[in-house]
C-alpha positions in Angstrom: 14.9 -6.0 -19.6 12.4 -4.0 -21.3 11.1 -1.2 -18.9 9.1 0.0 -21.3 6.8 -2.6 -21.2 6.2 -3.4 -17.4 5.6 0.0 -17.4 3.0 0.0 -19.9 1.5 -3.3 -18.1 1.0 -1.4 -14.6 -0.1 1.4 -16.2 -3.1 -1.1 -17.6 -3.3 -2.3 -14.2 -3.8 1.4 -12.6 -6.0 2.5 -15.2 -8.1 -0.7 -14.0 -7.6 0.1 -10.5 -8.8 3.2 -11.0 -11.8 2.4 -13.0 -12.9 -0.2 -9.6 -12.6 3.1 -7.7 -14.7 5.5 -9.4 -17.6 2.8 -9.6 -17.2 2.1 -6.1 -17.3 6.4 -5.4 -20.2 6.0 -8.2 -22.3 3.9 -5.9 -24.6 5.6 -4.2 -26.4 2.4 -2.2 -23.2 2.4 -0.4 -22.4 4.6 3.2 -19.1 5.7 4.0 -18.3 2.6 6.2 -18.8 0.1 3.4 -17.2 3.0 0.5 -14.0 3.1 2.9 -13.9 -1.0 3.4 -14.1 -1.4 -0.7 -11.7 1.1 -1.0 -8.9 0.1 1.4 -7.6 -3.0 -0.7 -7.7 -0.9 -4.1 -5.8 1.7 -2.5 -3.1 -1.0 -1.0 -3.0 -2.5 -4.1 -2.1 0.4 -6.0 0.9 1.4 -3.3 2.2 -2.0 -3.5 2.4 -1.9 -7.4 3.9 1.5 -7.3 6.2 0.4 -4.9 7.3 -2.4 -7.2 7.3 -1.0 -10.2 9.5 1.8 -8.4 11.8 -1.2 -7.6 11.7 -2.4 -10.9 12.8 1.0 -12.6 15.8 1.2 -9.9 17.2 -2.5 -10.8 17.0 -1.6 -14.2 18.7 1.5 -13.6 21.6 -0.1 -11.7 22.1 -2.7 -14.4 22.7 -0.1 -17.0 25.0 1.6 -14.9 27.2 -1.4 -14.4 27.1 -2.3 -17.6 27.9 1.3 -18.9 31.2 0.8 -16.3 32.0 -2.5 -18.3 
């Protein structure tokens, strides 16, 4: 498996993420209520991506371990 590059992939993806944010702080025609209802799914996005990259990087780490025991 090559880590390496899923990482770099959700890294695109958070740099994108986080370019969605900063428009959406950038725009000042919206009020908190509507700010805080465009941010909410960006925000979940980004945990749930985290979280599986995290899972990811823990599979990966377990496979090298039982192969090193091989």
């Amino acid at each position: 498996m090559e880590i390496e590059f899923i990482e770099e992939k959700f890294n695109e993806i958070f740099r994108e993420l986080e370019k969605e944010v900063m428009e959406i702080l950038e725009d000042q025609s919206l009020d908190k209520k509507n700010t805080n209802l465009r941010m909410k799914p960006l925000s979940s996005t980004k945990q749930i991506l985290g979280n599986a990259l995290e899972s990811i990087r823990m599979v990966h780490r377990l496979d090298q371990e039982t192969q090193d025991k091989s």
